[in-house]
C-alpha positions in Angstrom: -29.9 -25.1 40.2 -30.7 -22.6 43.4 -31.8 -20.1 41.3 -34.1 -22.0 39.0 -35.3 -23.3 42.0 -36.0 -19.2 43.4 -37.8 -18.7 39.4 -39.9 -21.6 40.4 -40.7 -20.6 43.6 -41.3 -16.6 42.9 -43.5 -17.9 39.6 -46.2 -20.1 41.9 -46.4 -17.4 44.5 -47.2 -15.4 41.7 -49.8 -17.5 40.3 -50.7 -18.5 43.8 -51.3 -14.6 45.0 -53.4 -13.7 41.7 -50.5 -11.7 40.0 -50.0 -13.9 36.9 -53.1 -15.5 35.2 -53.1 -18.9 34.8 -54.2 -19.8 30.6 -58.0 -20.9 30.7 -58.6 -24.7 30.7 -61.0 -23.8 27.9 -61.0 -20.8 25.4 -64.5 -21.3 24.2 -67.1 -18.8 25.0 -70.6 -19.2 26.3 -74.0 -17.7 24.4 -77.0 -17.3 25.0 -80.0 -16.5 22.5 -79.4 -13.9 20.6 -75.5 -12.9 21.8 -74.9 -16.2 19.6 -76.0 -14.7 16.4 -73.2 -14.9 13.5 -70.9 -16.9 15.8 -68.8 -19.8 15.1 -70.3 -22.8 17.4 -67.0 -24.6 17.3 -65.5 -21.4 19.0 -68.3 -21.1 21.4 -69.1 -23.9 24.3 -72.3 -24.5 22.2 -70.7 -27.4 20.4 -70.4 -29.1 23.4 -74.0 -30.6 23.7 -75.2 -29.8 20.2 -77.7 -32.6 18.6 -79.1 -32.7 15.3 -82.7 -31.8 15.4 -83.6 -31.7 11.7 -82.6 -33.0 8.3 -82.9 -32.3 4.9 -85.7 -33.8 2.7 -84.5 -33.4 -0.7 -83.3 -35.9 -3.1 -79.7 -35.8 -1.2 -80.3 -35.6 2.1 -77.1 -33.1 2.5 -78.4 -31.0 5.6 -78.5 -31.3 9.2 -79.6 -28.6 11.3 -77.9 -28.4 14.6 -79.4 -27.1 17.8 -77.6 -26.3 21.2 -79.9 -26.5 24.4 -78.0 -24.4 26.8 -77.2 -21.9 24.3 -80.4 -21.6 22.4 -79.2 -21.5 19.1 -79.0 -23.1 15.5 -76.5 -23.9 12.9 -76.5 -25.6 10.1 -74.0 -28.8 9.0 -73.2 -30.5 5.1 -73.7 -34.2 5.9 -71.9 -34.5 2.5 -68.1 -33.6 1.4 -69.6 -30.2 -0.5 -67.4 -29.0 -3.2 -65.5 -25.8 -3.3 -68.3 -23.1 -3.3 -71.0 -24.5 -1.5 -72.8 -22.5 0.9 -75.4 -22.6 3.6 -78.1 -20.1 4.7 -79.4 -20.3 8.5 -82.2 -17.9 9.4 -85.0 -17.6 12.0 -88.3 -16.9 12.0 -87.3 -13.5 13.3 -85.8 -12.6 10.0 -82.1 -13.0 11.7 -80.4 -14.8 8.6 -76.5 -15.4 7.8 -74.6 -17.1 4.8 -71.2 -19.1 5.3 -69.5 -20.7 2.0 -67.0 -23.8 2.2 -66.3 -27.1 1.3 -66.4 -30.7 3.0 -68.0 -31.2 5.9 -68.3 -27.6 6.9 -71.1 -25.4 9.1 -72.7 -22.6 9.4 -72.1 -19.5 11.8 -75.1 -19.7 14.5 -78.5 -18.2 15.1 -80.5 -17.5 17.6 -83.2 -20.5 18.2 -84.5 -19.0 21.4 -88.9 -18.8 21.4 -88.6 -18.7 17.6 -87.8 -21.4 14.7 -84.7 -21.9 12.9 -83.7 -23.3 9.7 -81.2 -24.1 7.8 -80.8 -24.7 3.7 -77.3 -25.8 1.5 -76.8 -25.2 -2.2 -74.2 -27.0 -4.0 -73.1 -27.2 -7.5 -72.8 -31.3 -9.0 -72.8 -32.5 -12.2 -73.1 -28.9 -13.7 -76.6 -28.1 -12.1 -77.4 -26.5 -8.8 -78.8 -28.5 -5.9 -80.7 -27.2 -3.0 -81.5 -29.3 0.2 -82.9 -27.4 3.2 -83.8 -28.4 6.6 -86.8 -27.9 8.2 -87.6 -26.0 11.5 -86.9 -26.4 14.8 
């Protein structure tokens, strides 16, 4: 017991001094702009105060693009359980464009949305035909 006590003691002076780094309360990183292009958002602190700024207009409303204020930057969402296959396109007016397949409720990788627009379109396969349903800008 006197020397798990000592292990104790030795460990917070440790992390007390700087000599051992503490884990991070939060592993996400921060973005801004353009250093968010082709990331994940849900990696990314962007997540964090994302809002839905636009929505699809065809027949299925199956889109939602998502914008992050403090990171500047775009992604879109399936409001619909997609099907295996499915994918989404997010580009910018700036020609910056990125594809992500998957299924369900899935999301794109990011885009910059900083002094440009942004938008985001999702093709899916039902019923034997292909469906398109694309956002508009933001």
């Amino acid at each position: 017991m006197k020397h798990l006590a000592t292990v104790l003691l030795g460990t917070g002076a440790l992390l007390a001094g700087g000599l051992v780094a503490a884990p991070s309360a939060s592993a996400a990183t921060h973005c801004l702009g353009s250093s968010c292009n082709g990331l994940n958002p849900g990696k990314t602190t962007c997540a964090a105060d994302a809002r839905t700024v636009a929505e699809g207009a065809g027949p299925v409303t199956a889109m939602e693009l998502r914008y992050s204020p403090s990171c500047r930057a775009a992604w879109g969402r399936f409001r619909i359980s997609a099907p295996s296959g499915s994918k989404i396109v997010i580009k910018n007016s700036r020609g910056k464009q990125y594809t992500t397949y998957g299924h369900g409720h899935f999301y794109s990788v990011m885009v910059s949305d900083r002094n440009v627009k942004a938008w985001a379109c999702g093709t899916w396969k039902a019923h034997g035909s292909d469906n398109v349903d694309c956002t508009g800008s933001y």
